[in-house]
N, C-alpha and C positions, 0 to 999 in steps of 0.2 A: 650580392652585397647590398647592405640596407633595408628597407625596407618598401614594401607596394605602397601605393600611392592614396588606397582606402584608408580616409580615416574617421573618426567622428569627434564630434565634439560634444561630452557626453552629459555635461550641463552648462551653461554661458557662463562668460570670463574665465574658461579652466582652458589647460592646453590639451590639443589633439592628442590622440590616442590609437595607437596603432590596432587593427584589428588581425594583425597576419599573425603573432604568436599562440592566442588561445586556442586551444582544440575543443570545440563544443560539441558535449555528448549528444547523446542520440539525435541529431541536427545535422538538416544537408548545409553542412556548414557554407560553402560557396553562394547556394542560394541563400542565404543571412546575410553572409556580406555586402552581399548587390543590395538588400535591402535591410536593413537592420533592426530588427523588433529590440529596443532597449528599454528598460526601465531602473528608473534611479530613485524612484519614495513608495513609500507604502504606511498606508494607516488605515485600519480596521477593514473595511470592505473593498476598501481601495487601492490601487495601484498608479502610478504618474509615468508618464515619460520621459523622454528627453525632453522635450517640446515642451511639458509640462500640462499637459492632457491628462485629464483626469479616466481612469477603464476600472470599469467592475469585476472583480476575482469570483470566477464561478466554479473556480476550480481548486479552492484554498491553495493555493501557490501548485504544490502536485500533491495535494489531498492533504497537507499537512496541517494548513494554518487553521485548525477547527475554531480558536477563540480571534482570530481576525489578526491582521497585522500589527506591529511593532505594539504588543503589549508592555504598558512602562514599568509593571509589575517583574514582565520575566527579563526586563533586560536589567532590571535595577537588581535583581537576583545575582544574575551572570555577574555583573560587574562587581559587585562585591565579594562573590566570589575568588576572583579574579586578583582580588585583594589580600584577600587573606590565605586564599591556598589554592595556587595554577595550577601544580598537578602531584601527585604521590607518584607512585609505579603502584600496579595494579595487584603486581604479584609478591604475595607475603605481606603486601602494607594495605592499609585500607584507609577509608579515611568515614564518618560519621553520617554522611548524606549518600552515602551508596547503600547502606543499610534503611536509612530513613523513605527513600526511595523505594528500596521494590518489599517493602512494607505495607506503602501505600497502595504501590502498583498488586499488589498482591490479594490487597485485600477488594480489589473492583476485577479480579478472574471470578470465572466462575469454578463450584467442584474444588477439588486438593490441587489446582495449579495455584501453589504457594510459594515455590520456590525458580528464583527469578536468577538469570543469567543476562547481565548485560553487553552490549555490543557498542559499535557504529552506525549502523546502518541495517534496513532491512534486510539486503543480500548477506552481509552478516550472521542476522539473525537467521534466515532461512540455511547456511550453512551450517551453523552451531547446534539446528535441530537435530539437521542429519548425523552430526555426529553423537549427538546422543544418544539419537536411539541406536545407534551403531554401539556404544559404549554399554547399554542397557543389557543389549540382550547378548553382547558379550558376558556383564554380572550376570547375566540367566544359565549359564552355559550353554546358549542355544546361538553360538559364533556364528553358525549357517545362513544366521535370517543378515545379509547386505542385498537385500534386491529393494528397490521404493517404487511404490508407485505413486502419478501425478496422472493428469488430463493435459488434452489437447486446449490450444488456447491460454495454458497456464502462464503468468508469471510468477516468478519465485525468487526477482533478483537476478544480478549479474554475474556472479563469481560461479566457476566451476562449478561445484552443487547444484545453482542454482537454474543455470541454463542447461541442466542436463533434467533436470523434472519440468522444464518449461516446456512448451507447447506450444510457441510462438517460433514462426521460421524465421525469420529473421535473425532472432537473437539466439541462432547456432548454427547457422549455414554455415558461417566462415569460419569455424572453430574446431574443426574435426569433428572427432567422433564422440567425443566429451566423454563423462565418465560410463562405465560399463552397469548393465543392472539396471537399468529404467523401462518401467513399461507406461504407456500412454492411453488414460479410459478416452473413452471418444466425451466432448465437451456438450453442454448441456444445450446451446443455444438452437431451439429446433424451431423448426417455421409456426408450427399449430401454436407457439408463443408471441409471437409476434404483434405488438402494439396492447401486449399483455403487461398490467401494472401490479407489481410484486409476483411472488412467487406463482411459475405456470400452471396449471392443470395438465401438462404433456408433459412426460420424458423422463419419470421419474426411474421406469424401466432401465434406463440408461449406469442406473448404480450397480445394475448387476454385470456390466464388465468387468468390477474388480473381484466378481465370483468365477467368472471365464480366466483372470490371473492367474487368480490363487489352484484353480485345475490344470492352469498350461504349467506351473511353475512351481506350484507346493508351498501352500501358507509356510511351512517352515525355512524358507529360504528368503521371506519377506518380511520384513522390518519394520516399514511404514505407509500408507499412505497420506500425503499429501495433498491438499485442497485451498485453496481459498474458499470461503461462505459465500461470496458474490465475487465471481472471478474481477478482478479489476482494471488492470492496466490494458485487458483486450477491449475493454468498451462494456464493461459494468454488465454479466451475465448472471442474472439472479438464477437461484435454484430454481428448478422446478419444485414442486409442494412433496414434501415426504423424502426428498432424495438424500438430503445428509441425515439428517434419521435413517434410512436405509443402510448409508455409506458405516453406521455406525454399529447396525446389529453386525454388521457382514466383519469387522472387524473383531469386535467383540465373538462372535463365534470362533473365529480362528485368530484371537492371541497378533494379532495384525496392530501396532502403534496407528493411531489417527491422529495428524496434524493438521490443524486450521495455520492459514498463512492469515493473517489480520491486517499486515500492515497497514492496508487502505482502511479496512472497512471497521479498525478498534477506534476507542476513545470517541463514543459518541455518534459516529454516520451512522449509523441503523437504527438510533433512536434509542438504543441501550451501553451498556460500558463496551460492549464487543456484539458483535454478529452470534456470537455463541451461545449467548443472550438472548438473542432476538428470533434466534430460530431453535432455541430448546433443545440446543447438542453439546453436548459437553466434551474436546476433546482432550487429547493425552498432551500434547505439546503444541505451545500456540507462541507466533512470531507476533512483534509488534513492532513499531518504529513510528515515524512520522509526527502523530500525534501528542505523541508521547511527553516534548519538548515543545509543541506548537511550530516546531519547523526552525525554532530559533538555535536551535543548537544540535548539531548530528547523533544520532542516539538510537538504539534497537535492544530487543530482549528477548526471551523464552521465556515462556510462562510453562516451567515444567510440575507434572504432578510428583504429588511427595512417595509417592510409589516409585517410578520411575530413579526418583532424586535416591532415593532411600538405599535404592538397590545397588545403585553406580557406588553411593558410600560405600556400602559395607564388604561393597567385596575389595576395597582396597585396602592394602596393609596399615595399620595404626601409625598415624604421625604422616602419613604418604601423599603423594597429592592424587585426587581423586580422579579426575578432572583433565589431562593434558592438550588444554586447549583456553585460548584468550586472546586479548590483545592492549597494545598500548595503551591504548586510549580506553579501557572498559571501565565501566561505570565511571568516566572523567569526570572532576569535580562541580567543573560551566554546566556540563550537561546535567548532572543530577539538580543542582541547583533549578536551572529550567525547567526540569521535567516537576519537582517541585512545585515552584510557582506556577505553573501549570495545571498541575492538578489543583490549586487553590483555586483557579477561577472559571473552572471545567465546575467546582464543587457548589462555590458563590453565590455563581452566577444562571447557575442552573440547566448549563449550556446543554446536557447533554436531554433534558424535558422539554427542553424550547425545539430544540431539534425534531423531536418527536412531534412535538403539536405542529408544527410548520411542514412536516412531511406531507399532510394529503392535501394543501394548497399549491406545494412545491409541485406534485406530481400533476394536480389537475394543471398547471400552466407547462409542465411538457409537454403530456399526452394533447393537450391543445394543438399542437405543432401539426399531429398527422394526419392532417387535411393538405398541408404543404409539397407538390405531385413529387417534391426531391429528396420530402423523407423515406427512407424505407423501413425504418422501426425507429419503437422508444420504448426503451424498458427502463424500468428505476425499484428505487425498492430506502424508506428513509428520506435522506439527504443526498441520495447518490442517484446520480440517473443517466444516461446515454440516447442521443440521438443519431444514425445512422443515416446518409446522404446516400443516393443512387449511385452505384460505381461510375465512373466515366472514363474510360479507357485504362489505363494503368489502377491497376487496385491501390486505393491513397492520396491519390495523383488532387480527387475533388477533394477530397478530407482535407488535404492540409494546405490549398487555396481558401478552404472554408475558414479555417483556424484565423489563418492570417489577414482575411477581410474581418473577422470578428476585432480582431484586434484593432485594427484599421476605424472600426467603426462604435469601440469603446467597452470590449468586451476579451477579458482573457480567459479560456480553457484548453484544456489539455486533448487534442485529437489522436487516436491512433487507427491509424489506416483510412477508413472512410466511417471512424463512429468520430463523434463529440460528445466528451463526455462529460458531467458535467456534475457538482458538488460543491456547493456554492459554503463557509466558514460557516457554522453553528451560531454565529451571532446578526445572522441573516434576519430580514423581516421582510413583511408582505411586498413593500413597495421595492426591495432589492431583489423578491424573484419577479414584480410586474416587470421591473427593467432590464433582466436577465432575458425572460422570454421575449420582451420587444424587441431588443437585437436582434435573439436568434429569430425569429421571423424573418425582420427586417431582412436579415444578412442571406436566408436561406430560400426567400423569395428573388434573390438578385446573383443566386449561380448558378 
């Protein structure tokens, strides 16, 4: 009965607040509650606490906030939105800013990915792929291709789909056997790279396991492969040089769909509109999310080619629906609105040039780090970059003690396992990566 006894008080003169109802995702939640990392403001590069402690964002919230916090552009958006039209239903109605949206989004893909499918969410979007191309080469009459391949190390999102092309143990141990049909290329990240900045000179070799697949399995029973351009969520794994060029002949010779997962690495962190961009590949269907809205409002896509789109049309019957697949909330008005003003100040402002010129000072004050006897790599590539601490007993166990003195000491990024990784909002300047690196020094000379 009632409630535990933890509470917090989560700015002065408000009342306490119980901390026992929330369930907080990916969080050892118990240890949170002993000690409580909160935040309650946010402005441009900055984050506040309870305490009212000012912390530097190096990590754009979780990669999303590329044009910096509480823009009064996207929230004056939403809000008027809001006002004039909360929501349609999705299916059969539409409303004017769903179209004016992946217009705009359409015309920053690279190649014929013209044609835009909205979601929620990244995981979202990474299961909408899967079902297209599943829907595609059903139009092909080649029903046999449902096998996908992914990599080791992958994420791709939470939902079913999407931890079943993942590559992270974690996010499937406890989940059965997931969906059937998934093969796993071995993951790129090889020692001879090691404190290597942007793409390696090792491992390119490594592309030809989806050639060892397509002979265990038979290109015609595969579908898709699957990739992020710089894996993400494992701790920022850039390609080796040549490798998705490679991933890309290998498809293209056997009729094989290639998906880029984007959601981290679109909307300007590589220094271009997408990764896809930035490493001269063009694929068949590309996810996006995050960026998209600046984090202000939930939001995901497929950027599919009009070949693809083309096909799934016509082979369905006249007046039918094409398509049996969506969701409530797709292309919701708040969120087109934001993705909108969004892209206004992505365009402006020039965020996504500034990024780019800012990358090789960003990256000289990482690679600075690896003098530090507790780093054990840095790789970056853009705006995106990862620091790697010595394991210490339990793999994670230092990583995310490291996290939480960052924060401690005025610094918030995102760890996963024993990397830190690090992508600081496109609206960054010199003297906010000088004070980036001085934490992490600071913090990584003292565990």
């Amino acid at each position: 009965m009632g409630h535990a006894e933890t509470k917090l008080q989560d700015v002065p003169n408000t009342r306490a607040i119980s901390m026992d109802e929330y369930w907080m995702p990916f969080t050892p939640n118990r240890d949170f509650k002993h000690e409580p990392k909160m935040v309650v403001r946010a402005e441009g590069m900055y984050l506040w606490n309870e305490r009212g402690e000012r912390l530097i964002d190096a990590s754009s919230g979780l990669f999303c906030v590329n044009a910096g916090h509480c823009r009064k552009e996207i929230a004056d958006a939403v809000g008027a939105q809001l006002r004039e039209l909360d929501l349609i239903a999705p299916f059969t109605r539409g409303h004017p800013k769903q179209f004016e949206l992946a217009t705009r989004v359409a015309a920053m893909t690279p190649g014929d990915l013209n044609r835009i499918f909205f979601t929620n969410s990244g995981s979202e979007a990474v299961d909408t792929a899967m079902k297209v191309a599943l829907a595609y080469w059903q139009a092909k009459g080649q029903g046999g291709r449902t096998m996908f391949i992914s990599r080791e190390r992958a994420y791709h999102g939470v939902n079913f789909g999407g931890i079943s092309l993942a590559g992270i143990a974690n996010n499937r141990r406890r989940f059965g056997p997931t969906l059937p049909g998934v093969a796993h290329m071995r993951h790129t990240h090889v020692k001879e790279n090691f404190f290597q900045p942007g793409e390696g000179a090792h491992g390119v070799e490594l592309a030809e396991d989806l050639v060892r697949f397509i002979n265990l399995y038979g290109a015609e029973n595969i579908a898709a492969c699957f990739v992020e351009p710089i894996a993400g969520s494992t701790g920022c794994l850039v390609p080796p040089a040549g490798y998705l060029k490679r991933l890309r002949e290998i498809c293209d010779a056997h009729s094989i769909l290639l998906v880029f997962d984007e959601v981290i690495t679109g909307f300007g962190r590589t220094g271009q509109n997408f990764a896809a961009q930035s490493f001269g590949v063009t694929p068949d269907l590309m996810t996006m999310a995050k960026g998209i809205t600046n984090g202000a409002q939930p939001m995901g896509a497929v950027a599919i080619s009009e070949r693809i789109h083309n096909a799934i049309f016509n082979s369905a019957p006249e007046g039918g629906i094409e398509f049996f697949h969506g969701y409530t909330y797709s292309g919701h008005p708040a969120a087109c609105a934001a993705g909108l003003a969004t892209l206004d100040i992505y365009q402006r402002e020039g965020l996504f040039e500034r990024g780019r010129a800012l990358s090789p000072y960003f990256l000289d004050g990482l690679f600075s780090l690896r003098d530090v006897p507790v780093v054990a790599d840095v790789r970056g590539y853009g705006l995106f970059g990862a620091v790697d601490v010595q394991t210490e007993g339990t793999p994670g166990k230092r990583g995310h003690a490291f996290q939480k003195k960052l924060f401690d000491n005025g610094l918030h990024l995102k760890a996963t396992g024993d990397s830190a990784i690090v992508a600081p909002p496109l609206i960054a300047e010199r003297a906010h990566v000088d004070s980036i690196i001085e934490i992490l020094r600071r913090t990584l000379k003292s565990i």
